[in-house]
C-alpha positions as CSV (number, residue, x, y, z in Angstrom):
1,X,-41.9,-6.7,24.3
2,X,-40.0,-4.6,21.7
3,X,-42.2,-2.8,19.5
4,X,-42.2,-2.3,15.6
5,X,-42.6,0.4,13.1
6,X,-42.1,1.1,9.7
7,X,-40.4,3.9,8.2
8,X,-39.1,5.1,4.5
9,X,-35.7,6.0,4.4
10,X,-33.9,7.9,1.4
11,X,-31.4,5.2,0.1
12,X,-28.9,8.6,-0.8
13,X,-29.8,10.8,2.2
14,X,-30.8,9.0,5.0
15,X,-33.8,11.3,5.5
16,X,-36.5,9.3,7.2
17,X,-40.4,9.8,6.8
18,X,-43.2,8.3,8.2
19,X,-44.7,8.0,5.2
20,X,-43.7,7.1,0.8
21,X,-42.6,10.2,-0.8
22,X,-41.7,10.5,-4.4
23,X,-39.6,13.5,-4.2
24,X,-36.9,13.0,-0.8
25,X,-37.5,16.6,0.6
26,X,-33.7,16.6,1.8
27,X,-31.5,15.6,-1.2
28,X,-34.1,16.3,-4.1
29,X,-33.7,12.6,-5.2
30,X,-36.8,10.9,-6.9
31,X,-37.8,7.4,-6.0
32,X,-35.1,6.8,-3.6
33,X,-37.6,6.1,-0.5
34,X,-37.4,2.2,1.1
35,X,-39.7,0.8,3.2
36,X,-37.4,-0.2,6.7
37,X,-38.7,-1.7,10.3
38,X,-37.1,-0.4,13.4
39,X,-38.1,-1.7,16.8
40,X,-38.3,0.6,19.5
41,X,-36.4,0.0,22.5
42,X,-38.1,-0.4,26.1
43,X,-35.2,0.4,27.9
44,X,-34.4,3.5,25.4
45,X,-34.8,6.1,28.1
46,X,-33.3,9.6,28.7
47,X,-29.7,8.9,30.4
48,X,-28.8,11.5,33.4
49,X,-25.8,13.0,33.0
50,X,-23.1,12.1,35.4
51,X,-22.0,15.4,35.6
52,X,-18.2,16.6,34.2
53,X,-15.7,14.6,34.8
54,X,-11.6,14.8,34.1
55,X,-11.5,13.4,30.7
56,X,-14.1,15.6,29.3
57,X,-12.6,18.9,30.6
58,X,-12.0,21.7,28.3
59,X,-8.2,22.3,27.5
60,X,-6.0,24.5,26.5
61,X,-5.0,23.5,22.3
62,X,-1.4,24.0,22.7
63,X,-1.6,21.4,25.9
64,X,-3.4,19.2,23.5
65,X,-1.3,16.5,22.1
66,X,-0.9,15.7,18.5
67,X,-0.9,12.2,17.2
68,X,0.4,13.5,13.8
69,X,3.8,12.1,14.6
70,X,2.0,8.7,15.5
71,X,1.0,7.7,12.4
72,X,1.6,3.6,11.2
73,X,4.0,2.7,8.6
74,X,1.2,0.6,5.8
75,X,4.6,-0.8,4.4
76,X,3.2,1.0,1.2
77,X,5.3,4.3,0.2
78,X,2.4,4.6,-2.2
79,X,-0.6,4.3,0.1
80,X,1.4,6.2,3.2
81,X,1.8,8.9,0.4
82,X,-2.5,8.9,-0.6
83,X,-3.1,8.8,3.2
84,X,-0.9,11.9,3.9
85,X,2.2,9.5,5.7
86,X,0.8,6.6,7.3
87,X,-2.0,5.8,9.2
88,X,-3.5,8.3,12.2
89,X,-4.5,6.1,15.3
90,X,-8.4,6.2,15.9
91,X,-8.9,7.2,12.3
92,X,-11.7,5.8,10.5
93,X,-11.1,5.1,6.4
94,X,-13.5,4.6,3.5
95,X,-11.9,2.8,0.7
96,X,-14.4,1.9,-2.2
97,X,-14.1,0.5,-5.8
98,X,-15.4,-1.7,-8.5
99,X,-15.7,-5.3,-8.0
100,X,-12.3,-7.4,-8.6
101,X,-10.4,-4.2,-8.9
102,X,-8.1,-4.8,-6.1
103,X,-9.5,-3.9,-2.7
104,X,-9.3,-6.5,-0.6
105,X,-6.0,-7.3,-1.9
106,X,-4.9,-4.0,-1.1
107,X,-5.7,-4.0,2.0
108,X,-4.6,-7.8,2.9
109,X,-0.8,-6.3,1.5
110,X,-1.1,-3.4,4.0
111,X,-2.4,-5.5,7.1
112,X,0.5,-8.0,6.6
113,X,3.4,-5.1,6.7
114,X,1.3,-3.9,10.0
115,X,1.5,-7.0,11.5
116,X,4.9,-7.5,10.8
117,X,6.0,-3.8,12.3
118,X,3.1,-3.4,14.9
119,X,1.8,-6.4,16.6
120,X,-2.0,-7.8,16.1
121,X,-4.0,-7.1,13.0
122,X,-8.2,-8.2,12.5
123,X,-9.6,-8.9,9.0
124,X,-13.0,-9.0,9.4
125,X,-14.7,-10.6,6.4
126,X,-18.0,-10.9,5.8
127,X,-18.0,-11.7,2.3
128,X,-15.4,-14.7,1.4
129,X,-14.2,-17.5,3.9
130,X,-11.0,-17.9,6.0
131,X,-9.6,-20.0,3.7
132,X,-10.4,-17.9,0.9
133,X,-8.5,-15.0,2.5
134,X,-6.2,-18.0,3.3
135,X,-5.4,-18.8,-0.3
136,X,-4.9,-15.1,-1.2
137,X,-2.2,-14.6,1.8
138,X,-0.4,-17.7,0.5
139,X,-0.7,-16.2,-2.9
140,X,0.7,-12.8,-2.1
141,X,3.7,-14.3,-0.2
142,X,2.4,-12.9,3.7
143,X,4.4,-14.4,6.6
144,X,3.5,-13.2,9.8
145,X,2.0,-14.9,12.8
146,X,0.1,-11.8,14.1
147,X,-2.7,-11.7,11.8
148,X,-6.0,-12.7,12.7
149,X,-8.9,-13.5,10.3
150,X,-12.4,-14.0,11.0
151,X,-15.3,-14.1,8.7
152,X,-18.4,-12.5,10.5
153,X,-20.9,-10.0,9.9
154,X,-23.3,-8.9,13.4
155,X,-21.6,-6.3,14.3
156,X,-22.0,-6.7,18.0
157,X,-19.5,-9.9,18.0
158,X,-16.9,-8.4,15.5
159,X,-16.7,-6.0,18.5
160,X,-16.4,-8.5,21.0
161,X,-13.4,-9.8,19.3
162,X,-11.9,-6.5,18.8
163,X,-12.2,-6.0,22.5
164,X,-10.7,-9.2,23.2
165,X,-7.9,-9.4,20.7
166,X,-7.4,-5.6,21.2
167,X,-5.4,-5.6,17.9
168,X,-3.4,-2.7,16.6
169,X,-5.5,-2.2,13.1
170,X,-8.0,-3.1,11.9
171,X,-9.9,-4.2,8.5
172,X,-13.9,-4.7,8.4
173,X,-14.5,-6.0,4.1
174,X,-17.4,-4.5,4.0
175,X,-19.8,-2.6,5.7
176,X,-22.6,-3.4,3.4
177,X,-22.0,-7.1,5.0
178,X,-22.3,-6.1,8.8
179,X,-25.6,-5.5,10.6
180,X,-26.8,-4.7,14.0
181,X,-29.5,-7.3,15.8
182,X,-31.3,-4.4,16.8
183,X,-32.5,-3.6,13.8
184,X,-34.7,-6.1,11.3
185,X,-33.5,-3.8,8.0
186,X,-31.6,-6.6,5.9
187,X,-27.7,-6.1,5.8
188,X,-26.5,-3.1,3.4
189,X,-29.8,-0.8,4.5
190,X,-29.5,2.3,4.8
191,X,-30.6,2.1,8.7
192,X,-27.6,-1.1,8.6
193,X,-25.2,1.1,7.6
194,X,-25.3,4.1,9.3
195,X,-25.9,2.6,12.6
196,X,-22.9,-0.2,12.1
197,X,-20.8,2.5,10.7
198,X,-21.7,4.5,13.9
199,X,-20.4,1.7,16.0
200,X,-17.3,1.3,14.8
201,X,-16.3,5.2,15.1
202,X,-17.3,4.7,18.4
203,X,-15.2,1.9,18.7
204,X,-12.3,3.4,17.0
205,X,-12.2,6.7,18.6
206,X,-12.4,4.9,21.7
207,X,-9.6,2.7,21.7
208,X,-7.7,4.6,19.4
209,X,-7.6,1.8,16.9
210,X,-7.2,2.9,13.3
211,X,-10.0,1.1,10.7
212,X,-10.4,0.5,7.3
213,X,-13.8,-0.2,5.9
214,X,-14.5,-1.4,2.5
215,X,-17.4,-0.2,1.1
216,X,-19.5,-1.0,-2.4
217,X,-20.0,1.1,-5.2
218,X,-23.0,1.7,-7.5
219,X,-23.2,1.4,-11.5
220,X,-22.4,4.8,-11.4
221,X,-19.6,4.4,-9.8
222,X,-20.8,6.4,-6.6
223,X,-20.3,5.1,-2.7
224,X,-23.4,2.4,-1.9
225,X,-25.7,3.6,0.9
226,X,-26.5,6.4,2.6
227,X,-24.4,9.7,1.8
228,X,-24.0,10.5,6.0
229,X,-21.9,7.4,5.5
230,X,-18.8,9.9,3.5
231,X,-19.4,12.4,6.1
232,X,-18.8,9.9,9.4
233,X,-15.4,8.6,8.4
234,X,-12.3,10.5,8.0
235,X,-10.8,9.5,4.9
236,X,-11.9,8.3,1.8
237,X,-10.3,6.4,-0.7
238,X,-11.2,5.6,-4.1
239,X,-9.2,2.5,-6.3
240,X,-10.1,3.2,-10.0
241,X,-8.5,1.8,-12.7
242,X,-9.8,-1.5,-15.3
243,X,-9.8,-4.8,-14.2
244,X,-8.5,-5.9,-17.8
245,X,-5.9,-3.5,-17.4
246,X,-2.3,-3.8,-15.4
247,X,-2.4,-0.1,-13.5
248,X,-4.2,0.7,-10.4
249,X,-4.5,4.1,-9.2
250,X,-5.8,5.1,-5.2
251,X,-7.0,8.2,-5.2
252,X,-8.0,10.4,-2.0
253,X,-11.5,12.0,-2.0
254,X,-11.3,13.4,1.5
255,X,-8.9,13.4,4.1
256,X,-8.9,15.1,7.8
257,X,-5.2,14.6,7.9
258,X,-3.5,15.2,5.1
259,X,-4.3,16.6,1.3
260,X,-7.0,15.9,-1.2
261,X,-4.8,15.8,-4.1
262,X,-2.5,12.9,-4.2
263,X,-2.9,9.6,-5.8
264,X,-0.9,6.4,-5.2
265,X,0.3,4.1,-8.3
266,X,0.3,0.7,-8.3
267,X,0.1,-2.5,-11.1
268,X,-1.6,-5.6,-10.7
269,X,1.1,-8.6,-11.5
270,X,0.5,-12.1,-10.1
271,X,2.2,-11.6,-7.0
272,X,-0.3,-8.8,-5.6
273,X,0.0,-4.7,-6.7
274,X,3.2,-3.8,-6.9
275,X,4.1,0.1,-6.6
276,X,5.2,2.5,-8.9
277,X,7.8,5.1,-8.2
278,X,7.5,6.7,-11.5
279,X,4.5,6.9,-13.1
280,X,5.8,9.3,-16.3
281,X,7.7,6.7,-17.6
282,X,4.5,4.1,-17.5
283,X,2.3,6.9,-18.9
284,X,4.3,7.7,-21.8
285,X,4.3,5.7,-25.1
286,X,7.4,6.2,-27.7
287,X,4.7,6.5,-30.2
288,X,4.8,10.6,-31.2
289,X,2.6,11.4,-34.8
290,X,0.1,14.4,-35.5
291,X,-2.9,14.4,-32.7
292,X,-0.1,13.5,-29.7
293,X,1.1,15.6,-27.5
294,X,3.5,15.4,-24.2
295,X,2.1,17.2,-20.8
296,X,2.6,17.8,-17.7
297,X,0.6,17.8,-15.3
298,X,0.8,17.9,-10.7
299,X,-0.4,15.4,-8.9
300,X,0.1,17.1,-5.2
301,X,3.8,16.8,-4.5
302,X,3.9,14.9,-7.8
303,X,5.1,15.7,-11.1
304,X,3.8,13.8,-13.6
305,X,4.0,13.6,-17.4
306,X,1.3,12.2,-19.4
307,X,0.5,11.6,-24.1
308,X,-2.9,13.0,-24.6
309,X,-3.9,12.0,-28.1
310,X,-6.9,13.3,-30.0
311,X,-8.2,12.1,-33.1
312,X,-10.3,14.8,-35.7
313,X,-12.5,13.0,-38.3
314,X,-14.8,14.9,-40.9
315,X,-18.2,13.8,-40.5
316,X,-22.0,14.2,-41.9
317,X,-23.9,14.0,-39.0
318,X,-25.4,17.6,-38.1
319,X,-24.1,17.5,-34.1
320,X,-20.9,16.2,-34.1
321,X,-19.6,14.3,-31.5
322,X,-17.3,15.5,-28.6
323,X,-15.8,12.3,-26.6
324,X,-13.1,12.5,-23.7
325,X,-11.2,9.8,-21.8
326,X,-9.9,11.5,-18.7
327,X,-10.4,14.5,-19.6
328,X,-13.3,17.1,-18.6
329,X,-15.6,16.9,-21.4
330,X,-17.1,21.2,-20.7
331,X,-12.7,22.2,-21.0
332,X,-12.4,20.1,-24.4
333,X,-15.7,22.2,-25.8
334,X,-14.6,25.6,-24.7
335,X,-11.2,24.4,-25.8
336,X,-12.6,23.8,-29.1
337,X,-14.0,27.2,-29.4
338,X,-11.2,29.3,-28.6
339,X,-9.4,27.3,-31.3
340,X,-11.8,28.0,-33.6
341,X,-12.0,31.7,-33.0
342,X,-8.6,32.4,-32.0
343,X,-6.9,30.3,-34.7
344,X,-9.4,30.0,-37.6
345,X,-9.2,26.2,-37.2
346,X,-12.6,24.7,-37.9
347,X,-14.3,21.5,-35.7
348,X,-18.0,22.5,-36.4
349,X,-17.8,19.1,-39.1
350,X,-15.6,17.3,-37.2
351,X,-15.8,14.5,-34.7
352,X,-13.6,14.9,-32.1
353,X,-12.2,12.2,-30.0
354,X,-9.0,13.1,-26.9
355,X,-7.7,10.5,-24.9
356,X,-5.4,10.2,-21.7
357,X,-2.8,7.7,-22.5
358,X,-2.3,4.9,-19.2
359,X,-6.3,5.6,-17.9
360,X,-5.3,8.6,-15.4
361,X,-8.2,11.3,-14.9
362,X,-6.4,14.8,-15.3
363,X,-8.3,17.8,-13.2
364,X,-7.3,21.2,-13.5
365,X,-6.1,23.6,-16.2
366,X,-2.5,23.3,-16.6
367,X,-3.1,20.4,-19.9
368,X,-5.0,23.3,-21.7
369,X,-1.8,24.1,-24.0
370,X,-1.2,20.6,-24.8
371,X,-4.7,19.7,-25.5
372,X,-5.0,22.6,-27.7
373,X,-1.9,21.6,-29.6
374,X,-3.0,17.7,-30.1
375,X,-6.5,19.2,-31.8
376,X,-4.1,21.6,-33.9
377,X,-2.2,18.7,-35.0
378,X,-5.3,16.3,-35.6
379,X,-7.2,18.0,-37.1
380,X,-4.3,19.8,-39.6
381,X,-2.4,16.3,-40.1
382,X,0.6,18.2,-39.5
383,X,3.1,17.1,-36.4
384,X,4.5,20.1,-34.1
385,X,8.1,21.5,-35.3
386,X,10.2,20.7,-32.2
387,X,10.9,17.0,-31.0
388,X,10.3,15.3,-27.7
389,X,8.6,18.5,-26.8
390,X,6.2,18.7,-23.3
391,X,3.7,21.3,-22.5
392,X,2.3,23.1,-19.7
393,X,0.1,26.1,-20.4
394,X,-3.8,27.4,-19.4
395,X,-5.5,28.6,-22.3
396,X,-8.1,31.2,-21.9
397,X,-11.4,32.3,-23.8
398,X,-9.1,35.1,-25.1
399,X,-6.8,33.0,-26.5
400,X,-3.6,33.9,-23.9
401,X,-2.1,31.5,-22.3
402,X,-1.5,31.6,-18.7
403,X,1.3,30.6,-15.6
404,X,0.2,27.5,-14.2
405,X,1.4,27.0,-10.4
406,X,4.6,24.2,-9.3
407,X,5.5,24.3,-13.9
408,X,9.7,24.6,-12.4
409,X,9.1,21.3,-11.3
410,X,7.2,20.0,-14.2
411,X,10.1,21.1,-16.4
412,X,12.6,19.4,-13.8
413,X,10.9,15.9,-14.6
414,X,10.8,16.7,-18.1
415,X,14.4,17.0,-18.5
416,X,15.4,14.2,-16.3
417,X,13.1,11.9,-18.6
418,X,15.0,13.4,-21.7
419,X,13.0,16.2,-23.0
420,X,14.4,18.5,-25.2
421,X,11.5,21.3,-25.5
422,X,9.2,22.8,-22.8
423,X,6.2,25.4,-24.1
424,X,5.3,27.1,-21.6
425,X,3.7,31.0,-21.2
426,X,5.8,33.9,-21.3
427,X,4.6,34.8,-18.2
428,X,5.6,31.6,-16.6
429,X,8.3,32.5,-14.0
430,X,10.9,30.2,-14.4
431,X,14.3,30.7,-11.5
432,X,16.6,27.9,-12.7
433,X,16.5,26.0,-16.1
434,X,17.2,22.4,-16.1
435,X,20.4,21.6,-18.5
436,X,19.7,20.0,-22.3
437,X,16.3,21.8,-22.0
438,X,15.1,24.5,-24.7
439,X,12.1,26.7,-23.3
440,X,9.8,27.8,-26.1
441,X,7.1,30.8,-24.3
442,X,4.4,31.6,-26.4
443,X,1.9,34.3,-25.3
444,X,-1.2,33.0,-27.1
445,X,-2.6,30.0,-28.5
446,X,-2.4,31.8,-31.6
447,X,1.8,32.6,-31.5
448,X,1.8,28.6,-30.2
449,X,0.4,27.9,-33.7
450,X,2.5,29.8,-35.6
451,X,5.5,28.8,-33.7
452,X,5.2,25.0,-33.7
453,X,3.6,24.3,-37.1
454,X,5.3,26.8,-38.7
455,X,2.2,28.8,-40.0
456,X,2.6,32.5,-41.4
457,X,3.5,34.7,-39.1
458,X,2.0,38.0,-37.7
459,X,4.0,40.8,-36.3
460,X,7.3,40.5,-34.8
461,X,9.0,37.2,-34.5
462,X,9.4,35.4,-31.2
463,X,12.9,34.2,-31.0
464,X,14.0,36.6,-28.4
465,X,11.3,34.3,-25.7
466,X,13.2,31.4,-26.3
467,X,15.5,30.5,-23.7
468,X,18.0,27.3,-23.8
469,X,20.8,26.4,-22.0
């Protein structure tokens, strides 16, 4: 008869103990220890190996063939584009997200279009019905006679229809449903987990059958379970946006076959999520004033242009308060006190508020210069000089501002979406000017200032840096 034991497993490592611990020696988590029972197996015995055989023999890499050209066609530009141009067979993806966000109907959209090109698709549910998966097809239009649906959750029978349907992709919604009968850990363990997310690897890489796995998040908006779970799959995906809102946006949080820096748009209308080709023109708001301020931004291949708005309000309170929407909140506070020694503009009694207009998180440097600008013009009540102006600039703790990498094509979408003005660095390197646009280089935040708010200039006038065609 099988025998039991309990063990503590860290709910964000994995790392097992035989005993509580406060303190999870691994990941440095407190309190994160649960109390699991595994049963040993009687037949679990040291397999002999069977010696080398053909399959497993070393090769040469250039004999080795690629299955880059192999990928599936999702039907979705937008998701082929997150996923680096379709989906690799055998891969294993992660997609997670808050409840109602969109998931499953993602995913539903993209097995329909596979059935349609491909052949046999599995959704495996195992947290709403077949009809309710039913009524959502009907809802989003999907005619196909090659998708399968079945709502289960051991994982040793979803693998026994896999084998015996042996579909073309595959959809489990979610792993924190599935669970192995060789364990007694409830469903959504950390044991559960890792071993069913072992399985279907194993079963993916076998068969070469591509698999999307849905997986839960917690409050803090981090992946549920055990962190080795990231580290298994391939890809992962992450749907963010709010579920009051229309826009969706799939980012990519690793990837084995393509970039890290891409993100797919899409909108929630009552037909499903619709893509969106061009992003800038959603972002944008016809609503210029003092505190907004055009940028531009690259999303991997993709330009975008963004409004960032910031609002600066006198207050009494000794610590003022420093709040950004999609913005790094450390940038927007060194920002603050370049400004202030750089330009002499003062935020010490001053709330300060920035927002991303549209809900898109911006990384990197290259919104520095338009940032810096939006404060300028918040907190002086002043609006910039030049009209339907963009920006694209670094700023550093000197006060210069610096190149930023791909700003050709930056100015390129700029002037296709009607921009008149593009402040950039006079460093900025700049081959072919786009027609009907003005450049306006500035060397520091300082000659910015002076340029676009028409403040009293210091030394020699800057006309000469100004380039229009």
């Amino acid at each position: 008869m099988a025998k039991q034991k309990s063990v503590y497993v860290c709910a964000q490592c994995g790392y097992e103990s035989a005993k509580w611990l406060g303190r999870c020696p691994d990941c440095n988590s407190w309190n994160s220890f649960t109390e699991e029972v595994k049963v040993a197996k009687e037949a679990a015995k040291m397999v002999k190996s069977k010696g080398i055989s053909a399959q497993n023999m070393p090769r040469l890499v250039g004999e080795i063939e690629s299955s880059e050209k192999a990928r599936l066609d999702t039907g979705l530009p937008e998701l082929n584009r997150v996923l680096g141009g379709g989906l690799i067979k055998g891969s294993l993806t992660l997609i997670s997200g808050d409840p109602g966000i969109g998931k499953s109907t993602l995913l539903l959209q993209c097995a329909g279009s596979i059935a349609n090109q491909y052949g046999k698709v599995l959704y495996v549910s195992g947290e709403e019905s077949e009809e309710q998966i039913k009524m959502r097809a009907d809802r989003l239009n999907i005619r196909t006679d090659q998708l399968y649906v079945v709502s289960e959750t051991q994982i040793s029978v979803v693998e026994e229809h896999i084998r015996t349907l042996n579909p073309v992709f595959c959809i489990i919604d979610s792993i924190q449903t599935l669970f192995s009968d060789q364990l007694t850990s409830a469903p959504g363990s950390v044991s559960q987990v890792r071993e069913c997310s072992s399985e279907l690897m194993r079963l993916g890489k076998t068969n070469q059958l591509p698999l999307f796995i849905v997986a839960h998040v917690t409050k803090a908006g981090d992946l549920a379970g055990p962190r080795v779970l990231e580290h298994m799959v391939d890809t992962v995906l992450s749907f963010e946006g709010e579920r009051t809102g229309d826009l969706r946006i799939l980012r990519t949080v690793k990837n084995r076959f393509g970039t890290t820096s891409e993100i797919g748009v899409f909108e929630m209308r009552e037909e499903g999520l619709m893509e969106v080709y061009d992003p800038s023109r959603l972002f944008l708001e016809e609503t210029p004033g003092e505190g907004t301020m055009v940028i531009g931004i690259m999303e991997g291949t993709r330009p975008i242009l963004v409004q960032v708005q910031s609002l600066v309000a006198e207050t009494k309170i000794v610590m003022p308060r420093r709040t950004a929407v999609g913005l790094d909140t450390t940038r927007l506070n060194m920002l603050l006190a370049v400004l202030e020694k750089k330009v002499r503009v003062p935020f010490y009694a001053s709330d300060v508020y920035v927002n991303v207009v549209g809900g898109l998180h911006i990384e990197g440097t290259g919104a520095d210069l338009g940032l810096a600008l939006s404060l300028i013009s918040s907190a002086k009540t002043r609006e910039i000089k030049v009209s339907r102006a963009v920006a694209v600039g670094e700023i550093g703790l000197t006060g210069e501002v610096r190149p930023v990498s791909k700003a050709e094509r930056v100015i390129a979408e700029a002037a296709k979406l009607g921009f008149e003005h593009a402040i950039i660095s006079s460093r900025q390197q700049i081959r072919k000017v786009p027609e009907g646009i003005r450049l306006i280089r500035v060397a520091t935040v300082r000659e910015a200032y002076e340029e676009l708010f028409g403040a009293a200039k210091r030394g020699k006038r800057n006309s000469e840096d100004s380039e229009s065609v």
